[in-house]
C-alpha positions as CSV (number, residue, x, y, z in Angstrom):
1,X,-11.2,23.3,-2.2
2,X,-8.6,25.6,-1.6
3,X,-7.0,28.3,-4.0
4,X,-3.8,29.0,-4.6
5,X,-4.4,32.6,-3.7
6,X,-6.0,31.5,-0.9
7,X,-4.7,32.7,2.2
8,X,-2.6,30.3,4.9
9,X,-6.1,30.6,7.2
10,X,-7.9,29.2,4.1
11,X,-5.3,26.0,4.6
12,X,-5.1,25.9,7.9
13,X,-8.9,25.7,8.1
14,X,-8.9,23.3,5.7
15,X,-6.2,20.9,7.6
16,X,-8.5,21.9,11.0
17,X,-11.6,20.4,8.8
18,X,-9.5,17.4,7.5
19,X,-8.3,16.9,11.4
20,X,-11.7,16.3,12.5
21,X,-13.3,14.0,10.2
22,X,-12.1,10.2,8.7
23,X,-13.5,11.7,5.2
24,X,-10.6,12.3,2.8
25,X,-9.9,16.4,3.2
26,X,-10.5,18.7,0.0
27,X,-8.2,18.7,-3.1
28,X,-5.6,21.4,-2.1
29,X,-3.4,22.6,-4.2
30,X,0.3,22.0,-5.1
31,X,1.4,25.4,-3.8
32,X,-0.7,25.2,-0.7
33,X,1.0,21.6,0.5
34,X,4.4,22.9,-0.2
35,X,3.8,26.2,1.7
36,X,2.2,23.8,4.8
37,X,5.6,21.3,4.4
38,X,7.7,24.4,4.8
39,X,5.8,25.6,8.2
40,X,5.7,22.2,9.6
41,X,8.4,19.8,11.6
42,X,9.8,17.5,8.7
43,X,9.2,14.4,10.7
44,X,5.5,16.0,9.9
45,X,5.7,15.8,6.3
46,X,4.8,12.2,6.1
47,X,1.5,12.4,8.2
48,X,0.6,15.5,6.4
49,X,1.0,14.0,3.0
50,X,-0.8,11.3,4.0
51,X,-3.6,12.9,5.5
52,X,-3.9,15.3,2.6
53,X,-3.9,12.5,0.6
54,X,-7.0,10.6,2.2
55,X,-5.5,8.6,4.4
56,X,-7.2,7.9,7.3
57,X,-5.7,8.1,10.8
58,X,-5.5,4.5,11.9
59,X,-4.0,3.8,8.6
60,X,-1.6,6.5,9.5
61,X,-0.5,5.1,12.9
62,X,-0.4,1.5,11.4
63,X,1.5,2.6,8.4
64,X,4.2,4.4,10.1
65,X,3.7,1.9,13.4
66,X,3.3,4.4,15.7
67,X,0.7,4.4,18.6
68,X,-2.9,6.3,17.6
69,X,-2.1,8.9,20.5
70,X,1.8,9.7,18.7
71,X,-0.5,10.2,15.2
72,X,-3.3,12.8,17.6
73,X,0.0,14.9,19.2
74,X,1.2,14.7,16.1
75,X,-1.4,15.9,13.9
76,X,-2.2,18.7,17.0
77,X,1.4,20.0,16.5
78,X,1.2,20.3,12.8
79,X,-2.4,22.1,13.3
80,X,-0.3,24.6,16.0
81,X,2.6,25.2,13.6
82,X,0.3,26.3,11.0
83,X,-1.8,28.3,13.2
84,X,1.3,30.1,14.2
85,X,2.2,33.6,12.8
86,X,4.7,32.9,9.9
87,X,8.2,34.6,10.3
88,X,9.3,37.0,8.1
89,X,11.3,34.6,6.1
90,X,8.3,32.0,5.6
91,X,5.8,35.4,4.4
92,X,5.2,35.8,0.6
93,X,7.4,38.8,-0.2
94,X,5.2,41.5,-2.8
95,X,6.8,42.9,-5.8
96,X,5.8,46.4,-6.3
């Protein structure tokens, strides 16, 4: 489970979790997927949702009839992009 305050290592952790295991990832929240969509390649989005969603990964490749090892790069390049120090314009600005 993951909060919205949680921090973007709290998702990314979570998404590492998901990447590992066939066993549906934790409920994340609304604000967490949209922050992930906006870090991530928008060919992406579709294997993210999915994955977030349960979906396993052969049900991925077959779904979007790609090759398992297109799915693994893929999924490895979302994990990266997330992993990556957000720019200036993708960090939460503070109000004080």
């Amino acid at each position: 489970m993951v909060a919205k305050s949680d921090s973007e290592r709290v998702l990314l952790e979570a998404i590492r979790d998901a990447a590992r295991d066939a066993n549906p990832p934790p409920a994340l929240s609304l604000s967490s997927k949209r922050r992930a969509a906006t870090r991530i390649d928008p060919a992406d989005h579709a294997i993210l949702a999915m994955r977030l969603a349960g979906t396993s990964w052969a049900e991925i490749a077959e779904t979007l009839r790609l090759p398992a090892a297109t799915i693994t790069e893929r999924a490895a390049a979302i994990v990266i992009r997330l992993s990556a120090t957000p720019s200036p314009a993708e960090s939460p600005t503070v109000a004080g």
